[in-house]
C-alpha positions as CSV (number, residue, x, y, z in Angstrom):
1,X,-75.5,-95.9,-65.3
2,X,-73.4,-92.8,-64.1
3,X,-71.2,-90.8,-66.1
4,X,-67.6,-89.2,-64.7
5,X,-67.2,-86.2,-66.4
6,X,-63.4,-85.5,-66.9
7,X,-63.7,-82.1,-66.6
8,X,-66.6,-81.6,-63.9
9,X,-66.1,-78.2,-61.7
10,X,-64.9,-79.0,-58.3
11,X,-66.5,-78.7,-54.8
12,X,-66.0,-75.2,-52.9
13,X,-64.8,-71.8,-53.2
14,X,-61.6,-70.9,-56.2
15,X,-58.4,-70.6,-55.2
16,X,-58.3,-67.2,-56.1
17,X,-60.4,-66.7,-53.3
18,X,-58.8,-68.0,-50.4
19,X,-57.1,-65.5,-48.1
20,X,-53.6,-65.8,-46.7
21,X,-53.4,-65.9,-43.1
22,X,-52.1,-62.6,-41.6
23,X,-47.9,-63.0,-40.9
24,X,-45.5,-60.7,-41.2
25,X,-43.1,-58.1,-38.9
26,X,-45.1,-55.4,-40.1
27,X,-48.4,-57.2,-38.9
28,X,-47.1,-57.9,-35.3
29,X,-45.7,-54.4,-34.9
30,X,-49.7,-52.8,-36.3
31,X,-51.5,-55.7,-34.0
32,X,-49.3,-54.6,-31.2
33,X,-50.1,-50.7,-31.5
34,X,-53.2,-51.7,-31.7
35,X,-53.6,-53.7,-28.6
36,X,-51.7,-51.3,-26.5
37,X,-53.3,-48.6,-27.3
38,X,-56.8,-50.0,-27.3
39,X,-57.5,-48.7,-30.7
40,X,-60.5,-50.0,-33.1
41,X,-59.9,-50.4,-36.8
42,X,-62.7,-50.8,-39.0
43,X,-60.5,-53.9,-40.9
44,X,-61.1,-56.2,-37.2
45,X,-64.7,-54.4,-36.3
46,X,-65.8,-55.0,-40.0
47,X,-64.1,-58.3,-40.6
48,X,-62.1,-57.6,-43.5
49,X,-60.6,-60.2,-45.5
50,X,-57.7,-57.9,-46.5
51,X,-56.6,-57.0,-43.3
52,X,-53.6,-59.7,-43.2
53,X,-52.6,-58.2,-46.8
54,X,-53.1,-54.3,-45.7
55,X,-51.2,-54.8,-42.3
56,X,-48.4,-56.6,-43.7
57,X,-47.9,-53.8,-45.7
58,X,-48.2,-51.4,-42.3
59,X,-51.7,-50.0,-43.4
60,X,-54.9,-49.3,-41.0
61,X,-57.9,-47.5,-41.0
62,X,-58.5,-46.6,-37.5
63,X,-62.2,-46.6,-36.5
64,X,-63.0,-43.9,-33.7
65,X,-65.6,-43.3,-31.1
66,X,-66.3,-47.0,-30.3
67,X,-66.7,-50.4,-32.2
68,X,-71.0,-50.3,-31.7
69,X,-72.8,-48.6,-34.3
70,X,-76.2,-46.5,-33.9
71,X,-77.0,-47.7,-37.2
72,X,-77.8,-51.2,-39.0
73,X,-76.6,-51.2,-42.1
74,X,-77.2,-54.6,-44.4
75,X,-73.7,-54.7,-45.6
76,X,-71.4,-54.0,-42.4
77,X,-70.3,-56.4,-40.2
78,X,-70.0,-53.6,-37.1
79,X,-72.0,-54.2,-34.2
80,X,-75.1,-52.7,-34.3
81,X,-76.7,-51.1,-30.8
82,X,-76.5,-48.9,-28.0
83,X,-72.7,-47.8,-27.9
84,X,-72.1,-46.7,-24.5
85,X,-68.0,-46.0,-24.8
86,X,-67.2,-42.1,-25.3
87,X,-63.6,-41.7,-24.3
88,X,-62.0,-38.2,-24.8
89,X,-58.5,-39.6,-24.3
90,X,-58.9,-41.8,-27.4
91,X,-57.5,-38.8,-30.1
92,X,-54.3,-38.6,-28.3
93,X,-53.8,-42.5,-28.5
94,X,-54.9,-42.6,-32.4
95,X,-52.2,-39.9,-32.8
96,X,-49.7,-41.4,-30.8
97,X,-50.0,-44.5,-32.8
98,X,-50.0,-42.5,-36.1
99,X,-46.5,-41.2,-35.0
100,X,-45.0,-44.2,-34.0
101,X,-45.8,-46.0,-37.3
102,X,-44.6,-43.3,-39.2
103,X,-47.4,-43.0,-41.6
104,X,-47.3,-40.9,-44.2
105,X,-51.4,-41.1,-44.8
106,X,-53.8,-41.8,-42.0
107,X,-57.4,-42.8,-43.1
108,X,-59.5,-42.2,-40.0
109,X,-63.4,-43.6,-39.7
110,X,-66.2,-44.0,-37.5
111,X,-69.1,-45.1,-36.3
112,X,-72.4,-43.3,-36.1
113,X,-72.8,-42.1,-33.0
114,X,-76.5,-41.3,-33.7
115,X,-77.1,-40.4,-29.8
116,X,-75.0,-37.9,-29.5
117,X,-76.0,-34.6,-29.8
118,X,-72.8,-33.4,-31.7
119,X,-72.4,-36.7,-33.4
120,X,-69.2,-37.2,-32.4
121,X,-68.5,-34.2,-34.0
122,X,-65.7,-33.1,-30.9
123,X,-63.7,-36.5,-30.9
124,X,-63.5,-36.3,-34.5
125,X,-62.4,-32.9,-34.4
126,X,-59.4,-33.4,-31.6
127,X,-58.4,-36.5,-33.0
128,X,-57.4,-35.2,-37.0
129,X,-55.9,-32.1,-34.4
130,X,-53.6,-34.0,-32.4
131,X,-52.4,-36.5,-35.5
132,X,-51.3,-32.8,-36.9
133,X,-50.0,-31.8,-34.0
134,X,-47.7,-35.0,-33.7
135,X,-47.1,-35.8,-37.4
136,X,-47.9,-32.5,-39.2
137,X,-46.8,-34.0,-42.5
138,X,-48.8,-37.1,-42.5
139,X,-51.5,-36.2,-45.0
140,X,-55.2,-37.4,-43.5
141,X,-58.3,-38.8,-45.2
142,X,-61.3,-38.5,-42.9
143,X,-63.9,-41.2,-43.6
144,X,-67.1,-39.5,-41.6
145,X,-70.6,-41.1,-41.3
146,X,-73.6,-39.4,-42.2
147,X,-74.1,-36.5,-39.4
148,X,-77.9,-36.9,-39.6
149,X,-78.4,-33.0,-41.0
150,X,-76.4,-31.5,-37.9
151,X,-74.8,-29.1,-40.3
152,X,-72.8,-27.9,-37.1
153,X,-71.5,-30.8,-36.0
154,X,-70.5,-31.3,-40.2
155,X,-68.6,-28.0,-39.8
156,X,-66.6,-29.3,-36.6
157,X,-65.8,-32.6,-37.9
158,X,-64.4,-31.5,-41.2
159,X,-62.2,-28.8,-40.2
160,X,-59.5,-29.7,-38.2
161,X,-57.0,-29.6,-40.7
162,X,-57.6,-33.4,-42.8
163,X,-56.9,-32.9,-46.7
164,X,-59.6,-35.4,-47.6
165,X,-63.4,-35.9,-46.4
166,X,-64.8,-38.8,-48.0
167,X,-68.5,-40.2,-47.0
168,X,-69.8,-43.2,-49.1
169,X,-73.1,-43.0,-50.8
170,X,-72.8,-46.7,-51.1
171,X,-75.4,-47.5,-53.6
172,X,-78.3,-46.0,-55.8
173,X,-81.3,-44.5,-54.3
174,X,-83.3,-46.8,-54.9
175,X,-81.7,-49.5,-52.6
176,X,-81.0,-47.1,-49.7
177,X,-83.9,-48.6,-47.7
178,X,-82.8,-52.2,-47.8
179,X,-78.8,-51.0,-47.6
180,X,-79.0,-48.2,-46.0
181,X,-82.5,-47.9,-44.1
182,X,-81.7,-45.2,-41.8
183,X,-80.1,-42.8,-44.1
184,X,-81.1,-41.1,-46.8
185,X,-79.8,-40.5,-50.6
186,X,-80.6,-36.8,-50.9
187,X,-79.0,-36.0,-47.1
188,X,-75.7,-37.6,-47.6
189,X,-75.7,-35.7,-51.1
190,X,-76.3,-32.9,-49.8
191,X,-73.7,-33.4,-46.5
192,X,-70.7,-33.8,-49.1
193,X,-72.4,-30.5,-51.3
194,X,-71.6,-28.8,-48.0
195,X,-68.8,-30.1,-47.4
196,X,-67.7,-28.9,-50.9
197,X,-68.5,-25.3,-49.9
198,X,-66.0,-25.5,-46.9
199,X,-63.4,-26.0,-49.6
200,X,-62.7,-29.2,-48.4
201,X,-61.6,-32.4,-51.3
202,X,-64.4,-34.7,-51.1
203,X,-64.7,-38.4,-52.2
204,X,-67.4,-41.1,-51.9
205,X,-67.3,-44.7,-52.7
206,X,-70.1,-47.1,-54.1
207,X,-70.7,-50.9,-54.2
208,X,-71.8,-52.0,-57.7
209,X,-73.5,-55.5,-57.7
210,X,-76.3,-54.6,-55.0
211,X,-79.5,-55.5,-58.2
212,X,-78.6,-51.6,-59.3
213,X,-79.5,-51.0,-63.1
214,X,-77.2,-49.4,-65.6
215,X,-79.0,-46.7,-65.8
């Protein structure tokens, strides 16, 4: 004999966690800077849920150097292999697009660009230039990826005039080599150490939930 139970959980994900679709005039405008300037953001390359709730607010983070990823990390849904896009024109379209959205904060990122013998390092650098050149009161956070120990190409990247570095350490060491198997823990504490000793503000960011202990 079956039992209905009155109160039995439904079927399927909460409501809580449904997104809404992305509408909105300040969504159009961002898609259509965007599109016309063949720019990558990290929100469409990484499959964001909150990109409909960020844009309709007029908020991006653009992704530079490319939308494939020298590295393979478990938790990013970038495209992982052999990039093979390296355009030097693409800092003066990111700072174009910066201008013309009047933003008063520009988060830029990228990918690793583990192939390259500067690591990007020159793209980064003219890219956080020009934004200053064309908005030099819109304050810029510089998201940079892990530069592989190329202390040089660290120096480049991180000063061009951005108030903010920020690499993530994304989790405890002892998960680095099922998140994070091609860095390392003690290299990306030491890059944002140096980065401290440029006299640059630093800031990480960390996912909790990964099987980390409270310790």
């Amino acid at each position: 004999m079956e039992t209905v139970l009155e109160n039995a959980l439904p079927v399927g994900k909460p409501k809580w966690l449904r997104v809404k679709l992305p509408i909105g005039q300040k969504y159009t405008e961002l898609r259509g800077l965007v599109d016309k300037y063949n720019l990558n953001t990290i929100c469409t390359s990484g499959s964001c849920p909150n990109m409909g709730e960020c844009w309709g607010e007029g908020t991006a983070t653009f992704m530079i150097l490319g939308n494939i990823c020298t590295r393979s990390c478990s938790f990013c849904a970038v495209k992982t292999g052999k990039p093979t896009e390296y355009d030097i024109e693409e800092p003066g379209r990111v700072a174009e697009a910066v201008m013309l959205m009047q933003v008063k904060h520009a988060v830029i990122t990228s990918v690793n660009r583990d192939e390259l013998a500067d690591r990007g390092a020159e793209v980064w650098y003219q890219t956080i230039h020009q934004i200053k050149l064309l908005s030099p009161n819109t304050t810029i956070e510089s998201l940079i990826p892990d530069v592989k120990g190329n202390w040089e190409a660290l120096e480049r990247m991180i000063t061009s005039g951005q108030e903010i570095v920020s690499h993530n350490m994304e989790t405890v060491q002892r998960l680095y080599r099922l998140v994070r198997p091609q860095a390392k823990y003690d290299r990306s504490l030491e890059q944002i150490k140096r980065t401290k000793a440029f006299g640059k503000r630093t800031k990480s960011g960390i996912m909790v939930g990964l099987s980390e202990t409270k310790e």
